[in-house]
C-alpha positions, 0 to 999 in steps of 0.5 A: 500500500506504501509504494502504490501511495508513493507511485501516485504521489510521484505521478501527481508530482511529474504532472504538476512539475515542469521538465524537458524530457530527451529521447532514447533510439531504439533499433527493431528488425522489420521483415522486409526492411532490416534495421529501423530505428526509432527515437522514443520520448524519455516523458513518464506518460509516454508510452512505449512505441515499436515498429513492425512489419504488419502497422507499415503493411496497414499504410501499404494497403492505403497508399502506393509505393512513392504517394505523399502523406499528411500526418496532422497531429503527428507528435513524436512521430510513431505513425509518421515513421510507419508512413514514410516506410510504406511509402519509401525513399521516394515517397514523402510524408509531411508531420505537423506537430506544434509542440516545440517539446515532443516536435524535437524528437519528431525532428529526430525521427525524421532524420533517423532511417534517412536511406529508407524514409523522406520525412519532412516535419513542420513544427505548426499545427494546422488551424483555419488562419495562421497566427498564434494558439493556446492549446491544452495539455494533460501535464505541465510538461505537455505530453497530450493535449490540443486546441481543446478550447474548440470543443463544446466539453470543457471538462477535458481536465487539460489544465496547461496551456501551451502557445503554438504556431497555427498556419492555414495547410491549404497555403502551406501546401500551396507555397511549400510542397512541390506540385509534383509531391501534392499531385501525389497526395494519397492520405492526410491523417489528422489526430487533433483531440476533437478538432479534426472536423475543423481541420477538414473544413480548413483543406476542404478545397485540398480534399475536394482537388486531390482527393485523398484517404482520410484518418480521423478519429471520433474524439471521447470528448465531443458530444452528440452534435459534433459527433454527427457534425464531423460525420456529415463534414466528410460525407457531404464531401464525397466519403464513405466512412468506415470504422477501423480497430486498430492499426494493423494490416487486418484492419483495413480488411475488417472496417465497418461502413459508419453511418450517422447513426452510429457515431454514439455507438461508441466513446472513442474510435478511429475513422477512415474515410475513402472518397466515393 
């Protein structure tokens, strides 16, 4: 009972206390890939990551060999990685991340891998204007958290505020990726705590002319309104929505058809939507 008293105190101190956290490279042998290293943040609330072969094969199933991916919301880079070995050298997946704190080791992830990967990260986040943004985080050392100001539900208990970069993505993508690399553009992931609908409406244009795969998640916070709000955005884009569990390969092969009716039916869930 003493230790698990001390555990929780230790906890409750690491969360009200600020610190900059490094990372550690750890080295994974993937069939089909060889030696892939990964730069895991040293944060306590940070869980561990690994690389294998079947979360790359699940993007492989998305996107063709070469394609270019948007990671919105791509912290320390777990799933930027996965990405950019799906698509390859020749390939390119671009990972907004606006905290300057996990942006260092998303940096680092972008430079590891550098014979089979092209990662290219952006410490913003995506917003509708560019400027500047409070968003919310878990712990005074920011290890979870978004522009949860935006959502309806205010009791996220994301007490520490950070300022962040936001630039508008349609003008980023217009002005700073290649034309050839956007013509490419086969999937744009957004994982933005309950902020992923406004996101959508931000590159809808984007969307619209390039027509990507898209991952979003339903966020536990959002209510009724913006649950059917983020369904009816991407619908009335032309989407088909589908519930997946998890991100291995098999999937993609089990993904539901999501119908508004649907988006109570469960408190949390990842969404992929492919267009019509």
């Amino acid at each position: 009972m003493a230790n698990f008293i001390s555990r929780k105190l230790e906890k409750l101190k690491q969360k009200k206390t600020f610190a900059e956290y490094g990372y550690e490279v750890n080295a994974f042998h993937v069939d089909g890939f060889g030696k892939v290293e990964y730069a895991q943040w040293q944060h306590p609330f940070e869980k561990p990551k690994t690389i294998n072969a079947s979360s790359i094969e699940y993007y492989q199933k998305l996107v063709s060999p070469g394609a270019t991916i948007v990671d919105i919301g791509a912290h320390t880079g777990d799933t930027t990685v996965l990405m950019a070995l799906a698509v390859g050298k020749v390939g390119l997946v671009i990972g907004f991340e606006p905290n300057r704190y996990v942006y260092k080791v998303l940096k680092a992830n972008s430079e590891l891998n550098a014979k089979l990967t092209n990662i290219e990260p952006v410490c913003a986040a995506a917003t509708e204007e560019n400027g500047t943004f409070k968003f919310n985080y878990s712990d005074a050392s920011f290890c979870n958290g978004g522009f949860l100001s935006q959502i309806e539900n205010q009791n996220h208990k994301h007490d520490y505020t950070l300022e962040v970069l936001g630039i508008n993505f349609e003008e980023y993508a217009e002005n700073s990726i290649d034309p050839v690399a956007l013509d490419k553009l086969e999937l744009v992931k957004i994982d933005a705590e309950g902020y992923d609908k406004e996101i959508i409406k931000s590159i809808s244009q984007l969307l619209k002319s390039k027509r990507p795969k898209l991952m979003v998640e339903c966020y536990k916070k959002l209510n009724n309104e913006e649950r059917a709000e983020l369904w009816t955005v991407v619908d009335e884009l032309g989407y088909d929505l589908f519930k997946i569990d998890g991100f291995e390969a098999s999937s993609i092969d089990e993904k539901v058809k999501l119908e508004l009716r649907n988006m109570n039916d469960e408190k949390h869930f990842e969404i992929l939507a492919i267009p019509r």
